[in-house]
C-alpha positions in Angstrom: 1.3 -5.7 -4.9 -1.3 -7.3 -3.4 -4.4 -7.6 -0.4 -4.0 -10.3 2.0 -6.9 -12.2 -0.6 -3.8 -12.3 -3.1 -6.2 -9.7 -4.9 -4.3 -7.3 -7.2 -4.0 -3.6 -6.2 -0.9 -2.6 -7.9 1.6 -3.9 -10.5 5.2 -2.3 -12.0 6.7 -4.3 -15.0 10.3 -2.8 -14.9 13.5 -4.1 -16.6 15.7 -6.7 -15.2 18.3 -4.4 -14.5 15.9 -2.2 -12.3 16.7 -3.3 -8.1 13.6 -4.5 -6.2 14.7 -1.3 -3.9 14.4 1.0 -7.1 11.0 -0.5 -8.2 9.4 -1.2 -4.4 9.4 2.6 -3.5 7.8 3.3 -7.1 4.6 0.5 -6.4 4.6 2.2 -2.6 4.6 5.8 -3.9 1.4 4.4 -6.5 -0.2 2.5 -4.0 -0.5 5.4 -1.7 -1.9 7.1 -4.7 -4.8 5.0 -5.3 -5.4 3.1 -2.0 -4.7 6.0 0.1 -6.5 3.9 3.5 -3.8 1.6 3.8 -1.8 2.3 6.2 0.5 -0.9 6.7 2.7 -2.5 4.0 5.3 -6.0 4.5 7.9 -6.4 2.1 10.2 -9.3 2.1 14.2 -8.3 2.0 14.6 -8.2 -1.3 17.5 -10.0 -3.5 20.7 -8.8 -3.2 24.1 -10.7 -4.5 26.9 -8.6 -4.1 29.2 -11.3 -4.8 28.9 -11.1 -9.0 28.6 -7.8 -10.9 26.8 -9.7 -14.2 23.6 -12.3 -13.8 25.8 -14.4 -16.1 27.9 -15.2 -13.0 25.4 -15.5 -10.6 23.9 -18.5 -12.9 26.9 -20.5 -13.2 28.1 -19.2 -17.1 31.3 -19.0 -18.0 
């Protein structure tokens, strides 16, 4: 996570099978923790490919 500068105020390293939706509320729930003045947060959608069930499929592997 970071200011509007690009400056660095939080950071999760999580496994690849972790969703951004799992992991986002974790940084959120830290931020608050330590940067408890601010008070608006923008978040793109997020990936989500419900077409494949293994990132083997979704990259073109047989």
């Amino acid at each position: 996570m970071v200011d509007t500068l690009g400056l660095l105020l939080a950071v999760t390293v999580t496994a690849a099978s972790v969703t951004d939706r799992e992991a986002g509320q974790t940084l959120l729930a830290r931020l608050r923790q330590r940067h408890w003045r601010i008070t608006r947060v923008w978040a793109d959608g997020g990936y989500t490919d419900s077409s494949s069930t293994s990132p083997a499929a979704s990259c073109g592997s047989p």
